[in-house]
PLY file of the C-alpha trace (Angstrom):
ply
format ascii 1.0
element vertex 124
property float x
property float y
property float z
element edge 123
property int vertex1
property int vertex2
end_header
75.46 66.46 -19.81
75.55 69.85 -21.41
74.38 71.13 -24.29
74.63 74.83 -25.67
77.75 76.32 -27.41
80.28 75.53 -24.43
78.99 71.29 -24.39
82.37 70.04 -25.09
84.01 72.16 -21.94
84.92 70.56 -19.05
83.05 71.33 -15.68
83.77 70.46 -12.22
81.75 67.70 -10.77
77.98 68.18 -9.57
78.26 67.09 -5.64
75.50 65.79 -4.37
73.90 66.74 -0.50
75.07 62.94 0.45
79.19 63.39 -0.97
78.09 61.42 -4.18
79.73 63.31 -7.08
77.34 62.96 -10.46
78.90 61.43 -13.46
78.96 63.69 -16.55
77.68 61.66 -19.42
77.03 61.53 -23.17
73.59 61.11 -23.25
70.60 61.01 -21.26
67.38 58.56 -21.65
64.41 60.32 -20.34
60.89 58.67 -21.14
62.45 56.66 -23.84
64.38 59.12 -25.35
67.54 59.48 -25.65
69.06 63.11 -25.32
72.71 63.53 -26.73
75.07 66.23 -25.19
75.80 68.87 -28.67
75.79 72.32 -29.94
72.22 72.40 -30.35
69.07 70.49 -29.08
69.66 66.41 -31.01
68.69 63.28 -29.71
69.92 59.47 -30.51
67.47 56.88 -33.05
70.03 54.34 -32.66
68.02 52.72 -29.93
64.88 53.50 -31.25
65.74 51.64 -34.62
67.21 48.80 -33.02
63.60 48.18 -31.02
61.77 48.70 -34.57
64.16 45.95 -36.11
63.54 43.77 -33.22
59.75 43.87 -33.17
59.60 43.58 -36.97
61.88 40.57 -36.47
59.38 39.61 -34.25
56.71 39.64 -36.06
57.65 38.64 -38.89
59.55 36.03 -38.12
55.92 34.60 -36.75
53.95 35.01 -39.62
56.85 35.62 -42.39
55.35 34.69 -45.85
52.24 32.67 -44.63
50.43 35.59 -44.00
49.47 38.43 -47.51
51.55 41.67 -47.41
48.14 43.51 -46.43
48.21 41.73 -43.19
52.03 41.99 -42.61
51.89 45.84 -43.26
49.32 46.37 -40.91
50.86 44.66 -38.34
54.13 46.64 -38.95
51.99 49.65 -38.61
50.66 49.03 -35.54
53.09 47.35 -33.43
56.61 47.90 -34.83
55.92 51.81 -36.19
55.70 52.88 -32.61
58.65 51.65 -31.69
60.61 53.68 -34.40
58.50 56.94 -34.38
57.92 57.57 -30.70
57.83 61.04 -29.54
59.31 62.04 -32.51
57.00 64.83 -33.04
58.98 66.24 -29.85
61.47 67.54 -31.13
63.77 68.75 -34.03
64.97 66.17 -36.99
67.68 67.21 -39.42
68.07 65.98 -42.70
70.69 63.26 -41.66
68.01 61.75 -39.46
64.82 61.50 -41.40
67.31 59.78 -44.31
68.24 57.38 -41.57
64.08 57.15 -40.12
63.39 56.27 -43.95
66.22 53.96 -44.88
64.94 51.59 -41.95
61.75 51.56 -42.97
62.90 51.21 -47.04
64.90 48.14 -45.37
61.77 46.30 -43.70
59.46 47.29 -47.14
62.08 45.17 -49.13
62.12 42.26 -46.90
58.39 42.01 -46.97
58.38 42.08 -50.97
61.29 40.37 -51.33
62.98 42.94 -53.06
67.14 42.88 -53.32
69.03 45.60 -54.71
70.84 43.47 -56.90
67.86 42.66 -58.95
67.99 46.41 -60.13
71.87 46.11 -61.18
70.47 43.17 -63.89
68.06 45.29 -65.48
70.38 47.63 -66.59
0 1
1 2
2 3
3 4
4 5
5 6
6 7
7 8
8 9
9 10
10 11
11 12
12 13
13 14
14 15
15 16
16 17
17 18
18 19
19 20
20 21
21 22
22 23
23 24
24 25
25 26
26 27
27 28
28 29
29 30
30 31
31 32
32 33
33 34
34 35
35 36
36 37
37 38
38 39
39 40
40 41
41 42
42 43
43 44
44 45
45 46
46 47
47 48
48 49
49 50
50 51
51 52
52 53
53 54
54 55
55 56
56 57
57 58
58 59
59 60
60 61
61 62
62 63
63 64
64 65
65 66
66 67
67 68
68 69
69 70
70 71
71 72
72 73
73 74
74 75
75 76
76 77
77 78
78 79
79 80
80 81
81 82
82 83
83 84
84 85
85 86
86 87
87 88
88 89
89 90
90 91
91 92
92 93
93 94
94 95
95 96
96 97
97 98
98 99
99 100
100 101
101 102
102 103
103 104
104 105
105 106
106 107
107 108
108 109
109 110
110 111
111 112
112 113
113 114
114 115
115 116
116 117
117 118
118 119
119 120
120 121
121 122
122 123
């Protein structure tokens, strides 16, 4: 994986002492990250969001509406916020990403208050 201004080029292969060749690849997961080959530094959330989802579903799916939204929130917070916001302080975020960082967590708010969009279009 490359990434700088010439990421897109093609490069021979990387040989290893053995006679392996090394694959060149999209991205790269190191320590739970995922690294994406591109002009500039950028990483991948898809993975990241997908774990979020699935310990929210997790959760809540256990305790769902039995439980007060105090209680539901602050298990969100401490088991399923990790998930979506680890290392995150690492590196960069553009725009593009922190939109997509807040839309998840707009999406799990709304299914803890029961809250569609559709109830906005009949207020109008």
């Amino acid at each position: 994986m490359r990434i700088g201004p010439r990421y897109n080029m093609s490069c021979y292969d990387i040989v290893s002492s053995n006679g392996c060749a090394l694959q060149w690849v999209e991205s790269v997961r190191y320590l739970g990250v995922y690294f994406v080959k591109a002009r500039q530094f950028k990483c991948r959330f898809d993975r990241a969001t997908a774990s979020f989802y699935h310990a929210f579903n997790a959760v809540f799916g256990k305790i769902g509406r039995s439980s007060s939204e105090e209680v539901v929130l602050q298990l969100i917070n401490s088991k399923c916020m990790p998930c979506l916001l680890y290392a995150l302080e690492a590196y960069p975020t553009n725009k593009t990403q922190e939109r997509s960082l807040e839309f998840t967590i707009n999406r799990v708010l709304m299914k803890i208050f029961s809250y569609c969009v559709s109830r906005c279009d009949k207020r109008v």
